[in-house]
C-alpha positions in Angstrom: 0.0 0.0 0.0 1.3 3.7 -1.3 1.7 6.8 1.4 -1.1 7.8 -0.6 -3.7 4.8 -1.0 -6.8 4.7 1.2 -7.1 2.0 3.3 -10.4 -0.5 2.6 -14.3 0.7 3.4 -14.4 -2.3 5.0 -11.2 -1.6 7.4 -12.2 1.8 8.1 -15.6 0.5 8.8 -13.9 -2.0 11.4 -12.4 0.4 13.3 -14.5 3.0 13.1 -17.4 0.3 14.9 -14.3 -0.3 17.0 -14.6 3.2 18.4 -18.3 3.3 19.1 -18.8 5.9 15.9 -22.2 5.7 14.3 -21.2 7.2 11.3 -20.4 5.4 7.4 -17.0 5.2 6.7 -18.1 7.7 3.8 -19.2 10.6 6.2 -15.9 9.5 8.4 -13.8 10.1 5.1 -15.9 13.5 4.6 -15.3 14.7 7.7 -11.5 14.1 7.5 -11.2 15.8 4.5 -13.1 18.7 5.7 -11.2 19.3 9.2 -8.0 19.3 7.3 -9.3 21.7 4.1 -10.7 23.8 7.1 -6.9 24.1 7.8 -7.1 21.6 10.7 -4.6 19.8 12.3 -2.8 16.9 10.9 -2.3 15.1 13.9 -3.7 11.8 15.4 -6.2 13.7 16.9 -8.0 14.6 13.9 -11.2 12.2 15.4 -12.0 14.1 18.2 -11.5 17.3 16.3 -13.6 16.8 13.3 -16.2 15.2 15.8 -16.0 17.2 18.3 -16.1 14.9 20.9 -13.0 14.8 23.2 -13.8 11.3 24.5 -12.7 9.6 21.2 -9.5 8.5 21.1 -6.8 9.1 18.5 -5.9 6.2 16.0 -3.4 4.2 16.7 -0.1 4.5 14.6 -0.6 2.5 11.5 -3.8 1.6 11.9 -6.5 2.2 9.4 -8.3 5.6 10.4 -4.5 6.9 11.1 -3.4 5.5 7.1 -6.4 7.4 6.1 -5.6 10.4 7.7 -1.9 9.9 6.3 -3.0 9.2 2.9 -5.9 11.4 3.2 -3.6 14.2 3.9 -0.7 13.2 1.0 -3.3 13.5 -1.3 -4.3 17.1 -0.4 -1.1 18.0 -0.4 -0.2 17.1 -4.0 0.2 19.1 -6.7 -0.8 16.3 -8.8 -4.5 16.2 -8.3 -4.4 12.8 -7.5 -6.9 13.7 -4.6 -10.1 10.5 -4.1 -13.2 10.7 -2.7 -13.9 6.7 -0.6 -17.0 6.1 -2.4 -18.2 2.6 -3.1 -17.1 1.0 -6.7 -19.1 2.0 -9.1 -20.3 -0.8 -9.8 -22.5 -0.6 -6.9 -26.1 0.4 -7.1 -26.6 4.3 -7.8 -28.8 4.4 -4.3 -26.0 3.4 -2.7 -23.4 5.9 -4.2 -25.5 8.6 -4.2 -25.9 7.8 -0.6 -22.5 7.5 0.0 -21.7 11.0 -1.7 -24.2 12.6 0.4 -22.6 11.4 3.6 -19.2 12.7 2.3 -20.6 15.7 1.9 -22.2 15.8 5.3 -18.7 15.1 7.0 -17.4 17.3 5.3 -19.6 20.3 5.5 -19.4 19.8 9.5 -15.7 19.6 9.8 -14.9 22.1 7.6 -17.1 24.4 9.6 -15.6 23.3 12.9 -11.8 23.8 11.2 -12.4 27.1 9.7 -14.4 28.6 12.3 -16.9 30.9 11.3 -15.4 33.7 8.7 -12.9 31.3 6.6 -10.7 33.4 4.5 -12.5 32.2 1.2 -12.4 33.3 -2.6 -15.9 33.7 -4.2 -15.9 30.6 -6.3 -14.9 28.8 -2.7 -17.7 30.6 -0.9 -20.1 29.1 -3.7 -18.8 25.5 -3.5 -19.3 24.9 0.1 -22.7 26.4 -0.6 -23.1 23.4 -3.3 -21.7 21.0 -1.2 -24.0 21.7 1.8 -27.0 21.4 -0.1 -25.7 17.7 -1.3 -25.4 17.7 2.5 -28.8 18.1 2.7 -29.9 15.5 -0.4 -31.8 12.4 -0.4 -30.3 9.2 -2.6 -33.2 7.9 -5.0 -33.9 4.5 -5.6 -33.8 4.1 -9.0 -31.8 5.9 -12.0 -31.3 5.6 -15.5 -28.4 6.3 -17.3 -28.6 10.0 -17.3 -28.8 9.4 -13.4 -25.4 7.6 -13.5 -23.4 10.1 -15.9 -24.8 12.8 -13.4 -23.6 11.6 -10.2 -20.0 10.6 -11.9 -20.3 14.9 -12.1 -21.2 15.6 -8.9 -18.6 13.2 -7.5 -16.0 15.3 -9.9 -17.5 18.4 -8.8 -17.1 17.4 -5.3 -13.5 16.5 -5.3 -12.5 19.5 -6.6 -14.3 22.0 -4.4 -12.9 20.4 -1.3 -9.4 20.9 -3.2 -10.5 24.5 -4.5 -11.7 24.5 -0.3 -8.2 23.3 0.9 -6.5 25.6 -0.9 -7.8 28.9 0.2 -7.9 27.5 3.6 -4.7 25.9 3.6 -2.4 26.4 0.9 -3.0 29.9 0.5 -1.9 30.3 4.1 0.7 28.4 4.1 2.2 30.5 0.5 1.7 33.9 2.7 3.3 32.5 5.5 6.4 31.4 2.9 6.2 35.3 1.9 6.6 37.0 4.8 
């Protein structure tokens, strides 16, 4: 496994019932990615953070919420775009990853928030994303699609991806360039 490869659903799953957490490994994933676009900490206390529950305790070294936090943040961090959203395979059914999406999205919106605090230093475009991304939030999965359905939510996972990195980088790689600058 890469620096940069997310551990399994199913691992992150494990560990996450492990913890007592109630939440899909999805929304977990979300809220991860938003603590640390919100310019969070990178630490192994990311859990109670994002949460915001100081009774849950930080990963252990190695073990699969603490790879996903290490990959999670790599992947941020790249110039390359190489940046994933854990989703199911898309081969699953489209309830399902719609479903998914929307609990990423939930995560992430809450985290972010908590991270950033309440004015977050963000660009208009930015300011509209997290809009978008809090209605998704907000969204239902349907049942049933066609393949109109399918090519949609393959958009709105793309769309998604790159607003938490458009998100991450006013909140954190902007910072970090001024603080190179002065």
């Amino acid at each position: 496994m890469s620096e940069s490869e997310l551990p399994s659903v199913a691992d992150i799953d494990a560990e996450a019932v492990s913890f007592g957490l109630a939440t899909s490994p999805f929304e977990l994933h979300g809220a991860l990615c938003g603590w640390l676009a919100g310019g969070g900490s990178d630490d192994r206390g990311w859990l109670a953070s994002a949460f915001a529950d100081d009774a849950l305790p930080a990963p252990t070294a190695g073990s699969p919420l603490d790879r996903l936090r290490e990959a999670t943040s790599a992947q941020l961090s790249d110039r390359s775009f190489e940046f994933e959203l854990l989703l199911p395979d898309a081969d699953a059914p489209l309830v399902e990853r719609s479903g998914a999406l929307f609990d990423w999205c939930r995560g992430f919106v809450g985290a972010f928030g908590l991270a950033s605090g309440a004015k977050p230093p963000l660009s208009d475009e930015s300011q509209e994303a997290l809009a978008d991304l809090a209605k998704l939030a907000a969204a239902q999965p349907q049942d049933e699609g066609d393949e109109e359905d399918e090519e949609a939510l393959v958009e709105i996972e793309e769309f998604v991806r790159v607003a938490a990195l458009l998100l991450h980088g006013d909140c954190v790689l902007a910072r970090e360039h001024r603080q190179r600058l002065n």
